[in-house]
C-alpha positions, 0 to 999 in steps of 0.5 A, spaced: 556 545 488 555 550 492 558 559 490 561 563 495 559 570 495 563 576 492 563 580 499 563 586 494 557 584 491 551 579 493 549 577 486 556 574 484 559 569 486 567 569 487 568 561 486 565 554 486 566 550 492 566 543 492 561 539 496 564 536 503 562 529 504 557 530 509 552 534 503 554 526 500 552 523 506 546 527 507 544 525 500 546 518 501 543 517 507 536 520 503 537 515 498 538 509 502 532 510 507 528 510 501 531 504 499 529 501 505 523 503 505 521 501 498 525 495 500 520 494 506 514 495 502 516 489 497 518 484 502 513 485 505 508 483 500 512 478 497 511 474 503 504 475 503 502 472 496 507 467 499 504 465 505 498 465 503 497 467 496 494 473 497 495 481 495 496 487 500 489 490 496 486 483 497 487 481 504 485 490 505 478 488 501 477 481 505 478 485 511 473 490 510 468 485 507 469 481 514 468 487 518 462 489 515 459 483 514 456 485 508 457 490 502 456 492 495 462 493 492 461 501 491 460 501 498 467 498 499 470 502 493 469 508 498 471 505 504 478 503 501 479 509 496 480 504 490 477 505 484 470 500 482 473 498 476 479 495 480 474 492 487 471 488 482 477 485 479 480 483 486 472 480 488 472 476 481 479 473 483 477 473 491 471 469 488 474 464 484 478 462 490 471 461 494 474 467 500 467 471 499 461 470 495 456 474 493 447 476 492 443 479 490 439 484 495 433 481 498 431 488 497 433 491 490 435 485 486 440 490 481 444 491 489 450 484 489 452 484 496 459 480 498 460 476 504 466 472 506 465 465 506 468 460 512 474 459 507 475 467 507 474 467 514 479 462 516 484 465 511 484 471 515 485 469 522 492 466 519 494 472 516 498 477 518 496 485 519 497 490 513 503 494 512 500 500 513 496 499 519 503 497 523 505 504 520 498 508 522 499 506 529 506 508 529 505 514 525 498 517 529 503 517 536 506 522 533 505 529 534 501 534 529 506 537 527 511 531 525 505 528 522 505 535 518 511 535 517 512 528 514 507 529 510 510 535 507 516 532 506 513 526 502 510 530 497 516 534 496 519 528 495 514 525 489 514 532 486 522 531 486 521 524 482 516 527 478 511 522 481 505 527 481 502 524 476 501 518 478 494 515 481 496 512 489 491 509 493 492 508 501 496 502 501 503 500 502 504 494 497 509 493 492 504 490 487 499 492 482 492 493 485 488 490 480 493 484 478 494 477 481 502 474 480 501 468 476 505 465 482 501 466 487 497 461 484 501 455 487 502 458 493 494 460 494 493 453 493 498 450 499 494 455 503 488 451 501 490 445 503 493 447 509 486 450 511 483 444 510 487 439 514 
């Protein structure tokens, strides 16, 4: 609601006036883009685990593993900004399912690299890119200022849903970093199978 000014005095107001439809509209409009957004994000990972049973942080992780042909997993918690605690979980289920392999470091045999296996690497010419890296290249056209000004408006907005507080990594997904839906289980397996033919 917005107060009309007394035009004898700038403190008090003369009347309460209604919202129009267009201050609606506008907050609707908000609303909505959010919605899309979030809703994008979730179809998005849902069809990931689907298709190839594997989580937006999983696929991120066998990605760097791929490009650097071997790593620690410190080395690869700081590449990706996540937590050590939360890398080793999505090594331990990505090894479980033989997409990547580990060793200990000729040179320092307290060191475990991981590398990808075949099975790991044929996973990843089939699956799609990540969210954020369509985002990111869409998002690096833009001007420094919009860029800015985006940014700015996205913190306002986490502020607003009193979402500060919550720990965020760089990654567009929809599921929990560290967990592995049960029902990908089924479908990781499809995948398999299909791989193997």
């Amino acid at each position: 609601m917005f107060c009309r000014a007394d035009p004898r005095s700038d403190r008090l107001p003369l009347k309460t006036m209604p919202q129009t439809n267009n201050d609606n509209s506008i907050s609707d409009r908000v609303l909505i883009a959010l919605r899309q957004i979030i809703r994008s994000i979730d179809i998005r990972s849902k069809r990931l685990v689907k298709q190839f049973g594997l989580t937006g942080p999983q696929l991120l992780i066998l990605q760097e593993i791929a490009g650097a042909g071997e790593i620690t997993a410190s080395e690869l918690a700081k590449a990706i900004s996540l937590s050590q605690a939360t890398v080793t979980g999505i090594l331990e289920r990505l090894e479980k399912r033989n997409l990547i392999a580990r060793r200990r470091s000729n040179s320092d045999r307290r060191r475990v690299k991981v590398s990808v296996t075949p099975n790991g690497r044929q996973l990843l010419g089939a699956a799609p890119p990540l969210m954020q890296e369509s985002f990111l290249e869409e998002f690096d056209r833009l001007q420094n200022w919009e860029q800015h000004m985006i940014l700015s408006t996205l913190q306002r907005l986490v502020a607003m849903m009193d979402a500060k507080q919550i720990e965020a990594a760089p990654i567009l997904t929809s599921e929990p970093l560290e967990a592995l839906p049960e029902s990908t289980n089924a479908a990781a397996g499809e995948v398999e199978a299909r791989m193997a033919d």
